[in-house]
N, C-alpha and C positions, 0 to 999 in steps of 0.2 A: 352260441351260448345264450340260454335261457336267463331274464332276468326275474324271479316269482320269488324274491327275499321278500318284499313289503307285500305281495299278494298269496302269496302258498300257494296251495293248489288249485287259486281259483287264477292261477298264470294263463292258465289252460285256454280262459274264452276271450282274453285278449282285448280291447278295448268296448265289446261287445255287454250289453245286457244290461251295462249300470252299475255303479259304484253298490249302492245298498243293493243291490241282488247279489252281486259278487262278496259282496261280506259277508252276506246272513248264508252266505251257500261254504262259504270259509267258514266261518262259527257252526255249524252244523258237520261239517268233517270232521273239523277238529276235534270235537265232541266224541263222535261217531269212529273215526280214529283210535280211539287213546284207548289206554288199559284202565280197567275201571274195577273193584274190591268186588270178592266173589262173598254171594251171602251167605254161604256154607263154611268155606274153609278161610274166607277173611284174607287170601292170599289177593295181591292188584294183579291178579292174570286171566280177567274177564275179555272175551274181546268178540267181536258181530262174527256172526258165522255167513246168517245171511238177515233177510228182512224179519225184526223181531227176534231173530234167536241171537243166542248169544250165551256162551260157553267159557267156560274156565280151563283155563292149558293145566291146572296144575292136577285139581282133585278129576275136572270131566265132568262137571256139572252145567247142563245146559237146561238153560231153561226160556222161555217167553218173556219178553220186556217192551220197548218201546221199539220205533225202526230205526231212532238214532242214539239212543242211548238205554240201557238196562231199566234204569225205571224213569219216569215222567214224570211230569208236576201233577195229572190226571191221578194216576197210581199211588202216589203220594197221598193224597189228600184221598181217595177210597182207603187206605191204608189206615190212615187217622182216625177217618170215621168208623171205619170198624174196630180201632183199639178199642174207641169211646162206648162203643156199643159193648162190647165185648166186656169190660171195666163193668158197665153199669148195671149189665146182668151177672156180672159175682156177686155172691154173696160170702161177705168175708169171714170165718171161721168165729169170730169175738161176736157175729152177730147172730149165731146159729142160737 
């Protein structure tokens, strides 16, 4: 009998490699694991296909994201910045 309740799936490497690598490698599955909101049909049935991809079981949208999770804090913050960008080149209809 396997005992990985307090370590998940980092039971695996056994007393090996270190506490903090075994966690952040736990935190990172976890992650990478889970079902995550598709940005199409809003349904949580996103899930890795393989490196980067990652697809929704309900609608079949697959699309590029990070390798552990859909989007990044990287992707995020390009995201922002081109709202911003995006925003500052409209010109709003009241100002026409």
């Amino acid at each position: 009998m396997s005992h990985t309740k307090k370590v998940g799936s980092t039971g695996r490497f056994g007393p090996r490699y270190g506490a903090l690598h075994r966690r952040t490698v736990a935190n990172v599955e976890k992650v990478q694991k889970a079902a995550h909101p598709c940005m199409k049909c809003g349904a949580v049935s996103v899930y890795r296909d393989g490196t980067a991809l990652w697809s929704c079981q309900k609608c079949g949208y697959t699309f590029a994201g990070g390798a552990y999770a859909p989007k990044t804090g990287a992707g995020l913050g390009a995201e922002k910045a081109l709202r911003a960008v995006q925003d500052k080149l409209a010109v709003p209809a009241s100002e026409q």
